[in-house]
N, C-alpha and C positions, 0 to 999 in steps of 0.2 A: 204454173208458177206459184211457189208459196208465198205466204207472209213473208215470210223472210226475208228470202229476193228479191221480192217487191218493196222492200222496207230500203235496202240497201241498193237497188237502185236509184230510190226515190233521193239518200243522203248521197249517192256520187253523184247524179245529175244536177245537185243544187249547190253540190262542192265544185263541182266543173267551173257553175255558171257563176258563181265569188269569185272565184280563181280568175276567170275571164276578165271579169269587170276591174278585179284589184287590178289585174295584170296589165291591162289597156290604162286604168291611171298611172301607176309604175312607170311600165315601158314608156309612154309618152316622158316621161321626166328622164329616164336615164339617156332616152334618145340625147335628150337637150344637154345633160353631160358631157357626150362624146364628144356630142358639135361644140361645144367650148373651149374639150379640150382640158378644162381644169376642173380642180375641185371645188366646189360650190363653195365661195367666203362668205360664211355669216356675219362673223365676226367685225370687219372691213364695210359694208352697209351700216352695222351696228353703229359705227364708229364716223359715219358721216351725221352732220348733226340735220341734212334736207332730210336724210331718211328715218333720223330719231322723229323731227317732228311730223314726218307721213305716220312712225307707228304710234304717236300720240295721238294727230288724230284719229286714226280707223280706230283706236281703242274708246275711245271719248264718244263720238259718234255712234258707234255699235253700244253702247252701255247705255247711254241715253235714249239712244233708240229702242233696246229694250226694256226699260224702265218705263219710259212713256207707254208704249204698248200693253206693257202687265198692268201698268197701276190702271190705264183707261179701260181695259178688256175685265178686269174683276168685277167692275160694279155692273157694267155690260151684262156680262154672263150669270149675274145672278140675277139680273130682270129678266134676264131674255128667259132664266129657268125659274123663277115664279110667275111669269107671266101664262096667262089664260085666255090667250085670244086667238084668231081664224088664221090668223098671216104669222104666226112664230116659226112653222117651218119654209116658209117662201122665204123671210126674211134668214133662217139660219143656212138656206142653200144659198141667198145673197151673198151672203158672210165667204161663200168657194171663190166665187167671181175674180176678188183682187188677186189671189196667187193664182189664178190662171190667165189674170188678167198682161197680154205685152206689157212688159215693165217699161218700155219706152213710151209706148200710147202712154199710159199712168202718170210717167214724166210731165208729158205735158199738160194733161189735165189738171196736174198740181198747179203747173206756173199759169193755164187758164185762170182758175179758181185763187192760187193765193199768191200770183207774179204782180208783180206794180201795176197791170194794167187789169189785173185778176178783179173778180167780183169781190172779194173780200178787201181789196185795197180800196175800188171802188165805194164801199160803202165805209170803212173807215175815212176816207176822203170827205164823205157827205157830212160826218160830225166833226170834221176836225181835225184828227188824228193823222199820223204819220203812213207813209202804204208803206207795203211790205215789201222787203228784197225775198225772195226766195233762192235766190242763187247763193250758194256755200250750205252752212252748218244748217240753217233755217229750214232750207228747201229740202235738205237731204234728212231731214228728221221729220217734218210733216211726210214725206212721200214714204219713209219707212214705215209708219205710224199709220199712213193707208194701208198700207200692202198685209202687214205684221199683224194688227191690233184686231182685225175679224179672226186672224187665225190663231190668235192668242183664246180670244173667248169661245171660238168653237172647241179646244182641247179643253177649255175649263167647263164648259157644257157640257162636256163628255164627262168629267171626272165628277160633275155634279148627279150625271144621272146613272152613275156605277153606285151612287147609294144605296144600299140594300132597300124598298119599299118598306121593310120594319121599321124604319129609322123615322121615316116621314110617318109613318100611321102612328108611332109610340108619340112625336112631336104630336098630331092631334089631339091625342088622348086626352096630354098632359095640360093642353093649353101654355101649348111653351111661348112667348111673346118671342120678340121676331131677334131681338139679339141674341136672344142665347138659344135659338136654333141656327144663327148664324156663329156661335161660339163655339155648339157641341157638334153642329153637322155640319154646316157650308163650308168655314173655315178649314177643318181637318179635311176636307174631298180637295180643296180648292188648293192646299198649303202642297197635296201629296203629287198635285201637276204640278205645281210652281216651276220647280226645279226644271223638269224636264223642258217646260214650253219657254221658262227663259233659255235654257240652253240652244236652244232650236233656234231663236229669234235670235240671239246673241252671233252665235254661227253665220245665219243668216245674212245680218249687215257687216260682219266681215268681212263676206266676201262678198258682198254687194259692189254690182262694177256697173251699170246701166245707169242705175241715179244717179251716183257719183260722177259718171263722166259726161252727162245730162246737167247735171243741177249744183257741182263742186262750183262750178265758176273760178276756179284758178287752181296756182300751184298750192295756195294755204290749205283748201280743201280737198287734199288728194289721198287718196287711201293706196295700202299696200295690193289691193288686187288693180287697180287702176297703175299701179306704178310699175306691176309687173306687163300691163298690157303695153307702158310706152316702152320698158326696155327691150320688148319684142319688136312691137312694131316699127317704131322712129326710129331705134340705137341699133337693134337686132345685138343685144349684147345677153347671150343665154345666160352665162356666167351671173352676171348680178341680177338677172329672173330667175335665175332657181333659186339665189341668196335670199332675197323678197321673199318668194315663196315659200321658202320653207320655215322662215321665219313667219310668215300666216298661219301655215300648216300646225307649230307649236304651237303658237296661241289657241288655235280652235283644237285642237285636239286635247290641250290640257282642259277645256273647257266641256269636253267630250268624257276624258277621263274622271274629271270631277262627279259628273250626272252619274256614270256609270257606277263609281264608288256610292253614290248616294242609292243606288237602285232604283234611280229613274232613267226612263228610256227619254233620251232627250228629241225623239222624234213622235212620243206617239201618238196611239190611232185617234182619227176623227172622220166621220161621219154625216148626215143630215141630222142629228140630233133626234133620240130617241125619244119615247115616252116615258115620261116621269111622272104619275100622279103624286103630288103632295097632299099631303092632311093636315098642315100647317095655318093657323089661325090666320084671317086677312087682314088686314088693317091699312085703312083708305089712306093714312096719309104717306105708309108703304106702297102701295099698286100708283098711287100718283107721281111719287117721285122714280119708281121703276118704269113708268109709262115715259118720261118724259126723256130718261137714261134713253129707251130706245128708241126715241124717237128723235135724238139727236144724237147715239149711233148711228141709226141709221140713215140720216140725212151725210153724216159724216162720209159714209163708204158708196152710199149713191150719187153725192154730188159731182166727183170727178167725172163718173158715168153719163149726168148731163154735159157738163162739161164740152164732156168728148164729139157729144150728139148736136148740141150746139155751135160748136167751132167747124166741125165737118161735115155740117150740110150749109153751110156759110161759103162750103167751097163749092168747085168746078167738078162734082163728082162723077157727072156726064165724060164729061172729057179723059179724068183719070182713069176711070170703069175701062172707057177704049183705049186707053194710052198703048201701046203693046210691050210699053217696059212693065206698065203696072199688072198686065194680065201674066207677062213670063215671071214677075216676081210672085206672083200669086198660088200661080202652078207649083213653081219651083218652094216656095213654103209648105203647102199640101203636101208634096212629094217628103219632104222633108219629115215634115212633125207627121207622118203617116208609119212613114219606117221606124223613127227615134223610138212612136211611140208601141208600135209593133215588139218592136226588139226589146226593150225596156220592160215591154210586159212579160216575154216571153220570158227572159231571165229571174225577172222578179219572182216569177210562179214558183220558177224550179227552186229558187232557193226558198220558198215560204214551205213547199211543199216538204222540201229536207229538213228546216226547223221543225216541224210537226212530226215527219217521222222522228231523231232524235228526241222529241220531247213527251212522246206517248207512245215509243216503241216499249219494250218487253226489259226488263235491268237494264235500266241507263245509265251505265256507271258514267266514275268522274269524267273519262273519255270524251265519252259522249254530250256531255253536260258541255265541255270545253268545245266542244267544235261546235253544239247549238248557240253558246256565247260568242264564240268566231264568227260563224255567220250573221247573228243579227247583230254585231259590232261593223261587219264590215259594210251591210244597208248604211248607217251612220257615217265612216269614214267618207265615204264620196261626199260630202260635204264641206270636207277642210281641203278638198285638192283644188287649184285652181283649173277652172276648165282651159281659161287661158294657155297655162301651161302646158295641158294636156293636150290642146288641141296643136299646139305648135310644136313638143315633141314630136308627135305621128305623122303631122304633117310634112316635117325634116326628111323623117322616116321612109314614108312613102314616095319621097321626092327622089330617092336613088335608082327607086325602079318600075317606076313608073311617072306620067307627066303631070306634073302640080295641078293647074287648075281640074287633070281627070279625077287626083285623087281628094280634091277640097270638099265636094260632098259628103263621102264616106264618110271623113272626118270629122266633120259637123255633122254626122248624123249618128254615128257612135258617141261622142261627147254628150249629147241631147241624149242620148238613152241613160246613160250611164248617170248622169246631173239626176235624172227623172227617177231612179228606182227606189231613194227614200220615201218617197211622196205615197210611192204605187204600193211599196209594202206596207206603207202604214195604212192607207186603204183597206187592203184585201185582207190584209192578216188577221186582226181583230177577230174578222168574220169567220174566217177556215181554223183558226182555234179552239174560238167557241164551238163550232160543228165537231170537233176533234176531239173535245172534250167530251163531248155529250156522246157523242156516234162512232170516236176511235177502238175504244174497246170490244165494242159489238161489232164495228168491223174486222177488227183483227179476228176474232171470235165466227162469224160466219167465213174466216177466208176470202174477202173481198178486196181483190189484186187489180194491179193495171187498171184499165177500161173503166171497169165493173166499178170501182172503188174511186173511181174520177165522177165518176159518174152519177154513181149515188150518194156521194160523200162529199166530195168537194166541190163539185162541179157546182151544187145548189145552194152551197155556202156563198162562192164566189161569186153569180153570178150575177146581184147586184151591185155590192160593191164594184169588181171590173168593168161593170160599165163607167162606174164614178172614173176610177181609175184610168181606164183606157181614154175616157173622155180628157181629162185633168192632166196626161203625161202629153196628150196630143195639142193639147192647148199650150202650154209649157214651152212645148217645142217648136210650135208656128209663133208664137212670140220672142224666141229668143233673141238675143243681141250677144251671148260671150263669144263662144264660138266664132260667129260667123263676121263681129266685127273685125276679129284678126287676118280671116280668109275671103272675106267677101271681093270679088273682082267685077267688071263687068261681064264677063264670061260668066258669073255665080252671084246672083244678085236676090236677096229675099224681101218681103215685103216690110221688116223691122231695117234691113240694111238699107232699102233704099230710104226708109222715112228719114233715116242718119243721114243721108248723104244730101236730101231736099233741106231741111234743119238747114246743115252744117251750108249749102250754098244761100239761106236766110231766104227760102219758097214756103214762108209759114201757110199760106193758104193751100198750099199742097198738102205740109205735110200735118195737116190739121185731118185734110181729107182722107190722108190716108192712115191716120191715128184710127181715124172711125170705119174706115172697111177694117182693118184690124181688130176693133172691139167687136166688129159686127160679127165677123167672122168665128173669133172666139168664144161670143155669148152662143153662138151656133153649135160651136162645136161642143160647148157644154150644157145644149139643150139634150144631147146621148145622156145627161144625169137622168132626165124623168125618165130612162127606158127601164134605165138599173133600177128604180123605186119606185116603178109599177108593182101595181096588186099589190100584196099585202103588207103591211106598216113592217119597219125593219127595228128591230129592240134596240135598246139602249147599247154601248160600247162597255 
């Protein structure tokens, strides 16, 4: 086999696997067409004034939600990258934890920590002061604000340490004082992710549906993906959930197409945080106020984590351990976020691998340029789809021919893949670029096909990252709640649906307990990150 062929298989097997993923978002939506019956009214939603102010607020909520996060994550990420001390990279793999963190476990740890009976009301109580409601706009903006605001500062860590080393050694030279290295370098590194990691975060609490239907506390607090999950579940009226939806779908897509025009990836890569030597002049009253930055970030992103650890060993963990619903939801999650995350990877590959072909093959005309754009646009679009939707399309789908609760798994476990392949490319990608760059041409040049070229080429790029990756899609997936709160039955019950279901019958010391087998389980399954970052230190992004 030549270069050639091997090139061009490399771009149909990653066009296949787009195709699949758009296709399975797609089809899940036009399924829900047919079952309607009618044509999806925008319009007619638009024109109800409950759903004008549902899309006030998901707009309102999502904008401050990412505003809070950028403006708290810049001062963040520039301690955390002038800082010079032994714990910067433990605390920058800290910074992974909350997006793999169950966004339901995290719920609660917010209303632990800042619910009226929380430690922070607590202690506003002791001076005086008023305690805090967390339920509505309050709750749902701290809980964003957890989740968002490490992964705000680790893209900007990244974009910090893309600095050419010239820039920091010229700043020694000159004895640049500390603002106008932050005017002629930090700033321009930091301004050129802006764009992109508010777009990601903005996206993000769009279509956030776990806090929201956790921490809205009513109808005032209800967002567009929350509204699509009641006219599924309670109405069963597809018609005005795909109306919902696709009116999400504009919003974030136009917010999609903006980055894009700007030539920002509004998803990208991040990492453990490379090394970045500076040569940049110190100044103690700088290292003191960046020391204290992190270490009230960092209290910020670990607190919930005690939180969790304190309310859930308060419980009956003996009991739940044995319970035999808690060990089948247990299984039945593993099984779960094992497959999502299998699958999700595999497709991811194939499509990182086809971008790399198109983008370092031999004349790449506009063609080709246009389909390496198609593909790394279409990583992105799974982002504005509801999974809700998706999941209730196929689920319809599948119910023709085959028996519902057989086919409720699949379903949640393709939607769990599909959700997870932004994440896994922006992982792995970075790394088989940079290898592609450096080692594509000498590969094409020795005739290094198939196997051979997996092998010595990609293989060693990827195979730290992929561990990040496979760890972080698997984590993702053993915590979800979209999915499986639509389909979840007793016959198909996971360890997030049932936390929902102990909540929702007010068995808080259960489901406290089983918040923290959840985090447990999670910080577990993203202890596979030290395998990927064994041996030798991984460069900067």
């Amino acid at each position: 086999m030549n270069t050639r062929t091997d090139r061009q298989i490399r771009i149909g097997a990653g066009i296949a696997a787009a195709l699949l993923a758009l296709g399975f978002l797609l089809g899940g939506i036009l399924v829900l067409l047919v079952v309607s019956d009618q044509a999806p009214d925008v319009v007619a939603p638009l024109a109800d004034p409950y759903v004008r102010s549902i899309l006030g607020f998901t707009l309102m909520q999502a904008g401050l939600s990412t505003l809070l996060s950028v403006v708290l994550a810049i001062p963040l990420a520039l301690a955390l990258h002038r800082a010079r001390f032994a714990g910067k990279r433990a605390i920058l793999r800290l910074f992974l934890l909350p997006q793999a963190l169950p966004v339901l476990a995290g719920a609660l740890a917010v209303i632990t920590i800042w619910g009226r009976n929380g430690v922070v009301s607590d202690g506003l109580a002791a001076v005086g002061l008023p305690q805090l409601d967390v339920y509505g706009l309050t709750g749902i903006l701290v809980a964003h604000v957890f989740f968002n605001m490490p992964l705000a500062a680790r893209l900007f860590v990244a974009a910090l340490d893309r600095v050419p080393a010239e820039g920091w050694k010229l700043a020694g030279q000159l004895a640049l004082p500390p603002f106008t290295v932050f005017r002629t370098i930090e700033w321009p590194a930091l301004r050129s992710a802006l764009p992109g990691a508010s777009a990601l975060i903005f996206m993000l609490c769009v279509t956030s549906f776990t806090i929201v239907l956790v921490l809205g506390g009513g109808p005032a607090a209800t967002t567009l993906e929350v509204a699509v999950y009641q006219a599924l579940r309670y109405d069963f009226d597809p018609g005005r959930a795909i109306g919902l939806s696709i009116i999400q779908i504009v919003l974030t897509a136009l917010v999609l197409v903006a980055t894009l025009i700007l030539g920002r990836d509004p998803a990208g890569g991040f990492g453990t945080g490379g090394r970045a030597r500076r040569f940049d002049a110190r100044s103690r009253v700088r290292d003191v106020g960046d020391g204290l930055v992190v270490v009230l970030g960092t209290l910020f992103v670990v607190s919930p984590f005690a939180a969790i650890l304190v309310s859930g060993l308060a419980a009956d963990l003996t009991r739940l351990v044995r319970e035999a619903t808690v060990q089948e939801a247990a299984i039945t999650s593993l099984l779960v976020a094992a497959a999502a995350a299998s699958l999700s990877l595999l497709v991811s590959m194939l499509v990182l691998m086809a971008i790399e072909a198109l983008r370092f093959g031999k004349r790449p005309g506009a063609a080709r340029r246009g389909t390496r754009i198609g593909l790394e646009t279409a990583t992105s679009l799974v982002l504005v789809v509801s999974p809700v939707i998706v999941g209730a399309g196929w689920f319809l789908a599948l119910r023709q021919v085959t028996d519902v609760l057989a086919a409720a798994p699949y379903v949640v476990v393709a939607t769990n893949a599909v959700m997870a392949m932004p994440f896994i490319v922006r992982i792995i990608g970075p790394a088989l670029s940079q290898a592609n760059a450096e080692t594509g041409k000498l590969a094409e040049g020795l005739g290094l096909t198939g196997a051979a070229r997996f092998a010595l080429v990609d293989w060693p790029a990827m195979r730290r990252p992929l561990a990040l990756a496979f760890a972080f899609s698997l984590a993702l997936s053993f915590g979800d709640l979209g999915a499986i709160a639509l389909f979840g039955s007793s016959d198909f019950v996971t360890l997030p649906y049932l936390l929902l279901q102990r909540m929702g019958s007010y068995r808080t010391a259960d489901a406290a307990g089983l918040a923290l087998i959840l985090g447990l389980v999670t910080v577990a399954l993203m202890g596979l990150v030290e395998r990927g970052f064994a041996g030798r230190e991984e460069t900067g992004r």
